[in-house]
C-alpha positions as CSV (number, residue, x, y, z in Angstrom):
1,X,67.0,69.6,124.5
2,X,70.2,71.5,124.2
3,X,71.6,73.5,126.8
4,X,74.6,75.9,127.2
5,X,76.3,76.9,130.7
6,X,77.1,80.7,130.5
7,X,81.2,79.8,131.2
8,X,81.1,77.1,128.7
9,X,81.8,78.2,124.9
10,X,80.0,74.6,124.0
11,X,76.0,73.3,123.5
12,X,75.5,70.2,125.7
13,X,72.5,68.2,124.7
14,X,70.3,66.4,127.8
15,X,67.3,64.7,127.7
16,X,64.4,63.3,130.1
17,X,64.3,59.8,129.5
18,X,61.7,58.6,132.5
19,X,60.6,59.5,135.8
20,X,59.3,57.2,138.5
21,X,57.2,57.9,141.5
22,X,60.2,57.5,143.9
23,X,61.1,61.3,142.4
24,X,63.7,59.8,140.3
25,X,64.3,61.2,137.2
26,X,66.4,59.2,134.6
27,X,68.0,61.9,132.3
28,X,70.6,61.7,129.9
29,X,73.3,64.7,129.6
30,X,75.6,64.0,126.5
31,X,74.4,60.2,125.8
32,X,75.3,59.5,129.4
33,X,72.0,58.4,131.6
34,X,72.0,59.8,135.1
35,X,70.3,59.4,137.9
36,X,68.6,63.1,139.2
37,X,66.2,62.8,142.8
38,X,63.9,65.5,142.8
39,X,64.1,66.5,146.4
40,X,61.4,70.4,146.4
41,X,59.9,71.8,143.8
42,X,58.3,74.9,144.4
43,X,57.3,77.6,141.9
44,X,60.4,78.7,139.8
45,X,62.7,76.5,142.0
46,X,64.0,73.3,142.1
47,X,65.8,71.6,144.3
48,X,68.0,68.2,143.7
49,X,70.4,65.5,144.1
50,X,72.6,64.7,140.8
51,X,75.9,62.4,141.6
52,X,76.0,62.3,145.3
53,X,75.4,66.1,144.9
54,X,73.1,68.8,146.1
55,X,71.7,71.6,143.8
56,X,69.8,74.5,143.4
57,X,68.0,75.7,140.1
58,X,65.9,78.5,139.8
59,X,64.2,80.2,136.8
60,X,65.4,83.9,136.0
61,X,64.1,84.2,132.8
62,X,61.5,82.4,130.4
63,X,61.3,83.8,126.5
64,X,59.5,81.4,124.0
65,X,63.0,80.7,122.5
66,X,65.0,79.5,125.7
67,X,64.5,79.4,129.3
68,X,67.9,80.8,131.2
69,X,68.4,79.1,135.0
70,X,70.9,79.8,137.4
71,X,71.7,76.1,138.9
72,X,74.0,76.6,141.8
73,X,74.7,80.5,141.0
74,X,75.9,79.2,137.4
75,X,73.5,80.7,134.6
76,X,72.9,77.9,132.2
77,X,70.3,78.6,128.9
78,X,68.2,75.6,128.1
79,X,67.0,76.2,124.2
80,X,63.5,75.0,123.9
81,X,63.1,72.7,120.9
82,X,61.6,74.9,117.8
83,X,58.9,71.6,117.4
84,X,57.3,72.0,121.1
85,X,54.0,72.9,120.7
86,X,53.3,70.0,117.9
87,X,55.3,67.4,119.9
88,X,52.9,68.4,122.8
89,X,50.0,68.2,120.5
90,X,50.8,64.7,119.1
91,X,51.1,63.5,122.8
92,X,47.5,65.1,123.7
93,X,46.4,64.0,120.6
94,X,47.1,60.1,121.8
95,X,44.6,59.9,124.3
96,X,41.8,60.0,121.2
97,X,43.0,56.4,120.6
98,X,41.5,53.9,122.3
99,X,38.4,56.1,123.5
100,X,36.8,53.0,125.3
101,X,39.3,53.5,128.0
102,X,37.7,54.9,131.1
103,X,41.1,56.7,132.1
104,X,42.3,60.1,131.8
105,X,45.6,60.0,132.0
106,X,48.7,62.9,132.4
107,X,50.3,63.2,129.4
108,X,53.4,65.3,131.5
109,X,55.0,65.1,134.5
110,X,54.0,67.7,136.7
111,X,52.3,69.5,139.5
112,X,48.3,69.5,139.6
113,X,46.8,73.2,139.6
114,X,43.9,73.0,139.1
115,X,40.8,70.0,139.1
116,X,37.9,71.5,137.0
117,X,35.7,68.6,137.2
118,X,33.4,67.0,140.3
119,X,32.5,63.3,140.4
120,X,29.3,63.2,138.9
121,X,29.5,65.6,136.5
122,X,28.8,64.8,132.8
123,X,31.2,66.0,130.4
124,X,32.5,66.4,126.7
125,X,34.9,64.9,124.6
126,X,37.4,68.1,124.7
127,X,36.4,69.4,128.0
128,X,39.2,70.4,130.7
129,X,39.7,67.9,133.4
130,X,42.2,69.2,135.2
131,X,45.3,71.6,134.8
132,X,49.3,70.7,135.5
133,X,52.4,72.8,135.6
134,X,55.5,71.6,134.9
135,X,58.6,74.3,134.1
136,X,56.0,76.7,134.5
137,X,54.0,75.7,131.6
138,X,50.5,74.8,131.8
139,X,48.9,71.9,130.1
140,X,44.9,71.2,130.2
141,X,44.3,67.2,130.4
142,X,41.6,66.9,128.4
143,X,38.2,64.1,128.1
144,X,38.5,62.0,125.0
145,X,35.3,61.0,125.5
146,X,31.6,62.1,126.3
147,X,30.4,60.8,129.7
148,X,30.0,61.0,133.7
149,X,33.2,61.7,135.6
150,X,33.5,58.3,138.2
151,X,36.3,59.3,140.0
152,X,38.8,61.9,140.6
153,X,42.4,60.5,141.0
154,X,44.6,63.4,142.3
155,X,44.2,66.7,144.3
156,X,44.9,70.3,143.9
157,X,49.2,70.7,144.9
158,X,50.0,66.9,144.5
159,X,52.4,65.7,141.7
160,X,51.8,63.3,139.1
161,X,54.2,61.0,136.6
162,X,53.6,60.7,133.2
163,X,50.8,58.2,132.4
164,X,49.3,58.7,135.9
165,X,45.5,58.6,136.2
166,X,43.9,61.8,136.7
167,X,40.6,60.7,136.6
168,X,37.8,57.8,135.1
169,X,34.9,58.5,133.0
170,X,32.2,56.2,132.6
């Protein structure tokens, strides 16, 4: 992702590379990896630790082109990548493979809205498990199989890492 702080005449290109359950988010901001603690994240803000120091984002604006943040009072545009909905798709589209598994896992990092399942219920291959929101996009965590849901992972507010189990099918 490229990004450009509004007093800067420069693009400067970060990346996510992992997150861990701790709330520590390994990112990289022009090739060098950093260390970022997630410390609230609530709506459109966010709140964290980045080098021994304490910052506040918050969404202003979100166009399908760029998302523009003020992070400590300084605006900064992130420019989404022109590719996102397919690179999304290919990652949803993993969870086909392997359809033995009994998992449902989160394919994003992210906060669980919504659970549109109960254990016991039979489902679809397709059909909506549960809903997560991350940089206030929405993604549906889908079945990639028919069968019975066994057991619901995760509740309604909590936060999940990528690869997390949202649920099991049976």
């Amino acid at each position: 992702m490229e990004f450009k702080i509004e007093s800067l005449n420069r693009l400067i290109s970060g990346s996510l590379v992992t997150s861990h359950r701790d709330n520590t988010v390994i990112v990289t901001i022009n090739g060098n990896e950093r260390s970022l603690k997630l410390i609230k994240m609530n709506g459109n803000e966010l709140e964290f630790i980045l080098d021994d120091k304490f910052y506040t984002a918050r969404v202003i604006e979100a166009l399908s082109s760029h998302i523009k943040v003020s992070i400590n009072g300084q605006h900064v545009y992130l420019k989404k990548h022109s590719r996102l909905a397919d690179i999304l798709g290919k990652s949803l589209s993993r969870s086909d493979r392997g359809s033995s598994e009994s998992r449902i896992s989160s394919q994003i990092p992210g906060r669980v809205v919504g659970i549109m399942v109960k254990v016991g219920e039979e489902i679809k291959k397709g059909d909506s498990i549960a809903v997560l929101e991350s940089m206030k996009m929405q993604i549906a965590v889908k079945a990639h199989k028919d069968g019975i849901i066994k057991e619901i992972k995760v509740k309604e507010g909590s936060t999940v890492a990528r690869n997390d189990i949202i649920a099991t099918i049976e």
